[in-house]
N, C-alpha and C positions, 0 to 999 in steps of 0.2 A: 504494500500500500504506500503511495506518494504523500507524506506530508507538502502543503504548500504554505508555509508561512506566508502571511498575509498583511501588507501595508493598506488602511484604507485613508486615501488626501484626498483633506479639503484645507484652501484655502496656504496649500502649502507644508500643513503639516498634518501629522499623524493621528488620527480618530479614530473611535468606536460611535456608533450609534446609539443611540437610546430607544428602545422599540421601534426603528427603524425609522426615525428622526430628525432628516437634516437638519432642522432648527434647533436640536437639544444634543451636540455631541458632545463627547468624552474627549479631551484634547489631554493626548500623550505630550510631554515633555522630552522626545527623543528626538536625534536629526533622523532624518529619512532616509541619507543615502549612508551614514552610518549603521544605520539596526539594517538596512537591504546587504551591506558585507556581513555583518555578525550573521545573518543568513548564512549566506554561504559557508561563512568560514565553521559554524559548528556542523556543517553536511549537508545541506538542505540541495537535493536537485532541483527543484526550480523554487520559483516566489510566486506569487498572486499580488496585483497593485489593481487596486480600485478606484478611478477617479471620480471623486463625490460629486464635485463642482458639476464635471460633464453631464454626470447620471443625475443630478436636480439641472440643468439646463444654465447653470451662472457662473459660465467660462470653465476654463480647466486648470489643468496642470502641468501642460506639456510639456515645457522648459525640464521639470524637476525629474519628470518621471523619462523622459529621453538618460538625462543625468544615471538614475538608477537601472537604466539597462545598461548603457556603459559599466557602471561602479560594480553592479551585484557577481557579475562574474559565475554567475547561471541561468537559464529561459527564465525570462520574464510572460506570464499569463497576465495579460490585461482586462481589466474590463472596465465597464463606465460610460455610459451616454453613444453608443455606436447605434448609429440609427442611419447611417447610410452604406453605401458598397464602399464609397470614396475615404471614407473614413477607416475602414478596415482596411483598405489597401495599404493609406497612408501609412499604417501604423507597421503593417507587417512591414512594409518598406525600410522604418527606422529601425526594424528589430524586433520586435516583440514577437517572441515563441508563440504565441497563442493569443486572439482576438475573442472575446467573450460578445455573444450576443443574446438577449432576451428580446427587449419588446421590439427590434426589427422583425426578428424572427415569429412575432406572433403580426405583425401586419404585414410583413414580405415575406412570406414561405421560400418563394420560389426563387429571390432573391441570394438568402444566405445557403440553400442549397447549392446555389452556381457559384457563391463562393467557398463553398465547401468542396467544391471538385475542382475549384481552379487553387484551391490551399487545403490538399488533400493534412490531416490531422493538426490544422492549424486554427483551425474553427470552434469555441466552445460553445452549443448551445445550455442557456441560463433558463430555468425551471422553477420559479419563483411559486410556490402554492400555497395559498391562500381558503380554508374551508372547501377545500374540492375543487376550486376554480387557480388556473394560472393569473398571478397578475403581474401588471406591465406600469411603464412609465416609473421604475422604483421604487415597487409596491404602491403606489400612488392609486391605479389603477385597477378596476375590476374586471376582467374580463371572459366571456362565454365558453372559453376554453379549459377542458379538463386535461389535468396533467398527462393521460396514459393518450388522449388523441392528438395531444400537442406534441410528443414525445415518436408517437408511431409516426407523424409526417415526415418526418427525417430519418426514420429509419435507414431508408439504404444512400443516407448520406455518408462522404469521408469524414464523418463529425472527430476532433482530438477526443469528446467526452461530452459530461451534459454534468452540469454541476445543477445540484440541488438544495434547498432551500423551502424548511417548512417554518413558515412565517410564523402561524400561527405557535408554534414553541419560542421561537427568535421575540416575538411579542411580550410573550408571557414570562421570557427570563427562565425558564425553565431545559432543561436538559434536552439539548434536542431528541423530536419524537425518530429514531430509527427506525422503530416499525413505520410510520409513512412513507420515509425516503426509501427503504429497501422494498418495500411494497412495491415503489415506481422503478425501481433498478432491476427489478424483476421480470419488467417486461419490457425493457432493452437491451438490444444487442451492444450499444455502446457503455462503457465504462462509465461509471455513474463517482462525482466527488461530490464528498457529501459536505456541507456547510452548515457551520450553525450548530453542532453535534458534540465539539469536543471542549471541557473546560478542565477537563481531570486530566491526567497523563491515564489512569483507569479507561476512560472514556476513547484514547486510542486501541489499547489493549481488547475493549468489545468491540470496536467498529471493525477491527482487523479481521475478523471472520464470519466477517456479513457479505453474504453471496454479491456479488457484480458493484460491490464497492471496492473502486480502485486507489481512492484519494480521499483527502480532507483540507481544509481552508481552516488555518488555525492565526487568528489574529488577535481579537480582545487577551483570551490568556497567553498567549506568549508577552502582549506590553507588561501586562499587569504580574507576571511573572508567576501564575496560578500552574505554567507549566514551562518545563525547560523544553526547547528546541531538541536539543541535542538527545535527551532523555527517550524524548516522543518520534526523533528520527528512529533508533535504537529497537523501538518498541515496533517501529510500524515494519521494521525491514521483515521480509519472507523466512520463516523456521524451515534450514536447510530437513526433507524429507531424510527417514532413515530408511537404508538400503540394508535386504538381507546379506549375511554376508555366506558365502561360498568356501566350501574346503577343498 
């Protein structure tokens, strides 16, 4: 399983959310392109950066977060306000390992699938669920779409993965629910990272042996230091199988 430690900016610097909150965030006291090395350097194969600013619509971050593709010295997974082709082009162009999209991909289908074959495992579709329904515009949004037919539309896309997101625990401060996320990983063939799920180093240790979870987005607890990187890489890596041995 992939840990991705996770930077979410707004405004420049390092956030958490508060029930998913642009107007009520948690402002970390770390530099940015600082804690994106400390990544790397305790093992971390790639990172996850979130640009807040872009995902509410009040400018971005670009300068900073170009900065921490150079600096981090492993794939950077972006996500954050990608609502066009051109945008996703841009970005793969400066670098960035992976291009996350949500609510393009629920009002262009046919869009991010063509970008998903012209950036075959480059593409991450984002699974935002909300009471049974997908929502869009950064959770902002309610929308007519249920997660298993928003999910089956792209099935035979070269999707990198499909990161998941059950708001309604992310709301309520509570442990993320893994019976819903694995519910929905259940019935795709792409690699499902799950979000919102780990605040225990524990909390790696059970996600690790959840059918078609490949990954996790570990942000709030790594600032707050509720779990060590290093610890939680350690945890997630694969338990080499034992082999009969022969005489």
């Amino acid at each position: 399983m992939i840990i991705y430690p996770t930077l979410e900016l707004l405004n420049g610097k390092c956030v958490s959310l508060k029930r998913g909150r642009l107007d009520e965030p948690v402002i970390w006291h770390v530099d940015p392109l600082e804690t994106a090395r400390q990544f790397a350097a305790a093992g971390a194969e790639w990172m996850h950066v979130t640009d807040m600013n872009a995902l509410g619509g009040d400018g971005n971050n670009d300068e900073l977060i170009e900065e921490i593709i150079r600096a981090a010295g492993i794939p950077v997974q972006l996500g954050g306000g990608f609502r066009s082709r051109e945008r996703v082009e841009h970005w793969i162009g400066k670098g960035a390992g992976r291009v996350v999209v949500g609510t393009m991909a629920a009002h262009e289908p046919d869009w991010v699938t063509q970008l998903a074959n012209r950036h075959p495992d480059q593409i991450v579709l984002a699974v935002d669920m909300f009471q049974g329904h997908v929502m869009t515009e950064g959770w902002q949004k309610y929308s007519a779409l249920e997660p298993e037919t928003f999910v089956a539309a792209f099935d035979a896309a070269p999707l990198a993965g499909i990161i998941v997101t059950d708001i309604d625990a992310d709301i309520e401060d509570q442990d993320g629910r893994i019976g819903v996320i694995s519910g929905l990983a259940a019935k795709t063939r792409h690699p499902v990272i799950a979000r919102g799920t780990i605040r225990t180093a524990d909390d790696v240790a059970r996600l690790k042996y959840v059918y078609n979870i490949a990954g996790s987005l570990i942000g709030r607890a790594l600032l707050s230091k509720d779990v060590d990187l290093a610890e939680a890489l350690l945890i997630a890596r694969p338990e080499p199988e034992r082999v009969a041995e022969f005489q």
